[in-house]
C-alpha positions as CSV (number, residue, x, y, z in Angstrom):
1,X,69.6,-37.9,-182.0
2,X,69.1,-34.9,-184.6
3,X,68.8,-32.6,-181.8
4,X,72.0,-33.5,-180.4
5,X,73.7,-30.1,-179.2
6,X,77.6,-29.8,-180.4
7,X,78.7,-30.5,-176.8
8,X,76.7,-33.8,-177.1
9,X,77.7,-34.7,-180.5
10,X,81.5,-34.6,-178.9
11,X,81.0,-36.1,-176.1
12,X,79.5,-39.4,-178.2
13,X,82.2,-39.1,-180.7
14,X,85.0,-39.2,-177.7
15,X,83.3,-42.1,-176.0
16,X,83.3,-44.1,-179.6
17,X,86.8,-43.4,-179.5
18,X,86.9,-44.6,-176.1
19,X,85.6,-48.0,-177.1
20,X,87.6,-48.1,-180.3
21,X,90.8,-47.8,-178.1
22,X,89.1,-50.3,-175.6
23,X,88.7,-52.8,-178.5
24,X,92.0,-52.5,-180.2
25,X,93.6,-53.2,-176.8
26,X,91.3,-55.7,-176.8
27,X,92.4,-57.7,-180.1
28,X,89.1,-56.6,-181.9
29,X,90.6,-54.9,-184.7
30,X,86.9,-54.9,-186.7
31,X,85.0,-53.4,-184.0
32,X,87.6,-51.3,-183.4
33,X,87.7,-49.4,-186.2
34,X,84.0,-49.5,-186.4
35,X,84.1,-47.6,-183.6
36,X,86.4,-45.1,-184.4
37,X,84.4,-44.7,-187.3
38,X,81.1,-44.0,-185.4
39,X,83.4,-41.7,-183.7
40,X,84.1,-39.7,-186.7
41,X,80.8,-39.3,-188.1
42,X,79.5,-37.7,-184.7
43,X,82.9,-35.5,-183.9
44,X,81.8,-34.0,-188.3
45,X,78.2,-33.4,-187.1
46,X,79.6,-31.9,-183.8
47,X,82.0,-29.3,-186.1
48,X,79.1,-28.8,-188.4
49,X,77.5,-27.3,-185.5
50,X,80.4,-25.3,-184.6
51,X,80.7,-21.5,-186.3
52,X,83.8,-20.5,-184.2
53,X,88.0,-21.1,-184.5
54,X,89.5,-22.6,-183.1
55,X,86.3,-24.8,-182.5
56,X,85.6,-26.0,-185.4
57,X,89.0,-26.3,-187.0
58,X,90.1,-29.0,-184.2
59,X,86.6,-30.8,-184.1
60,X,87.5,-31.4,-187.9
61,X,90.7,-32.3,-187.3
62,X,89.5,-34.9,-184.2
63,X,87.1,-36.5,-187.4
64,X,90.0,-37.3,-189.7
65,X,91.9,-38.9,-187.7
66,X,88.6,-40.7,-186.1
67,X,88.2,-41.7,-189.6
68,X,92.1,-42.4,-190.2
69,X,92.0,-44.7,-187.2
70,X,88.8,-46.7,-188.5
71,X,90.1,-47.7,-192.1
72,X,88.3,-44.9,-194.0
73,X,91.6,-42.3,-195.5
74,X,89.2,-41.0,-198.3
75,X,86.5,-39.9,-195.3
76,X,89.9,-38.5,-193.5
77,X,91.5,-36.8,-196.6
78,X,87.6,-35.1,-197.3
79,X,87.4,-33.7,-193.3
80,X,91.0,-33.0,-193.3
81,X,90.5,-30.6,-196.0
82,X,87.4,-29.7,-195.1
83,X,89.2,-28.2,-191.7
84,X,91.9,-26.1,-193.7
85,X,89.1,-24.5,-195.7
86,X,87.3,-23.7,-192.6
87,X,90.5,-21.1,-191.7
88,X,91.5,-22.7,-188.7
89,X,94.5,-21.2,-186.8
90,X,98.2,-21.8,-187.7
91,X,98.5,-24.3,-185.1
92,X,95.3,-26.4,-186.0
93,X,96.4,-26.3,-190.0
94,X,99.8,-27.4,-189.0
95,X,97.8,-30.7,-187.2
96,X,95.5,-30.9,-189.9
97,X,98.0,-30.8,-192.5
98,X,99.5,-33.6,-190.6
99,X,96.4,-35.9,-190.7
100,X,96.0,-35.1,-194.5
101,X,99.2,-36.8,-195.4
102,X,99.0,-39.8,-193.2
103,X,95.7,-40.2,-194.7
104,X,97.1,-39.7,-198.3
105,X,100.2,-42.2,-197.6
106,X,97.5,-44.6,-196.0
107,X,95.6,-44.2,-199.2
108,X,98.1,-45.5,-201.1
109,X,98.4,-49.0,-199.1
110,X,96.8,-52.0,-200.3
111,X,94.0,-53.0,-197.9
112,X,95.1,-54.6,-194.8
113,X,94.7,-58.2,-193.9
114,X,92.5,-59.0,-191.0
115,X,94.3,-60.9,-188.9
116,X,91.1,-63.5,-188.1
117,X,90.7,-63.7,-191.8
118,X,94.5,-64.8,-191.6
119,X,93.6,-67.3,-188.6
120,X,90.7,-68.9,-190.3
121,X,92.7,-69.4,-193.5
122,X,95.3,-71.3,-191.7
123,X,93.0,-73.2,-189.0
124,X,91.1,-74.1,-192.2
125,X,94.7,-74.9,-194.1
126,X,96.0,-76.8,-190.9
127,X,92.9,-78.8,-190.8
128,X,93.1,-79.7,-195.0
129,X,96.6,-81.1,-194.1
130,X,95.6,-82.7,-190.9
131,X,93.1,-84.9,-192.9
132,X,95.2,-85.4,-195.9
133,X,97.7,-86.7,-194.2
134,X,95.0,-88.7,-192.0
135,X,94.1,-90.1,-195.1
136,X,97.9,-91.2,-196.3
């Protein structure tokens, strides 16, 4: 896949978003963000291919939020700054801008809860009490 052309590089990265999207719908928050995640790392190799605004700029910009989406707002604050430095167009700093704060405000939240780590806590809690009381 090292010889992956920009246009390719995209391409993959907008079908892992694809899936990511498929999967949240879908209740699978882990592969979701796995996903978008995948997606992120191929939309950076695709700008890192890119020498031209406003190419580049919104490839970078496309990465953060990838990266947002997936759980990783260090990997989204680094490409979303990475993009301003690249002198991208008003337009395409405005948007990037706007992915560097979610990412910093998303920085700042504890981790969140997986929801089937929730589920087996409480199946696994329902079933203590079910035999406890059993036991009574």
């Amino acid at each position: 896949m090292n010889d992956f052309n920009c246009a390719q590089w995209h391409d993959l990265a907008m079908d892992f978003a694809d899936h990511g999207d498929y999967c949240r719908k879908a209740g699978r928050a882990a592969d979701s963000r796995e996903a978008f995640l995948y997606g992120a790392v191929c939309e950076k190799k695709a700008a890192d291919l890119e020498d031209t605004q406003p190419g580049k700029g919104i490839m970078l910009r496309s990465a953060a939020w990838l990266a947002l989406e997936g759980g990783a707002p260090p990997l989204a604050i680094m490409t979303a700054e990475e993009g301003l430095a690249s002198a991208p167009c008003e337009r395409t700093c405005n948007d990037l801008r706007e992915v560097l704060e979610a990412a910093k405000l998303a920085a700042e939240q504890p981790e969140p809860v997986e929801m089937a780590e929730v589920s087996e806590r409480l199946a696994a809690e329902v079933e203590r009490i079910g035999r406890r009381r059993g036991a009574d």
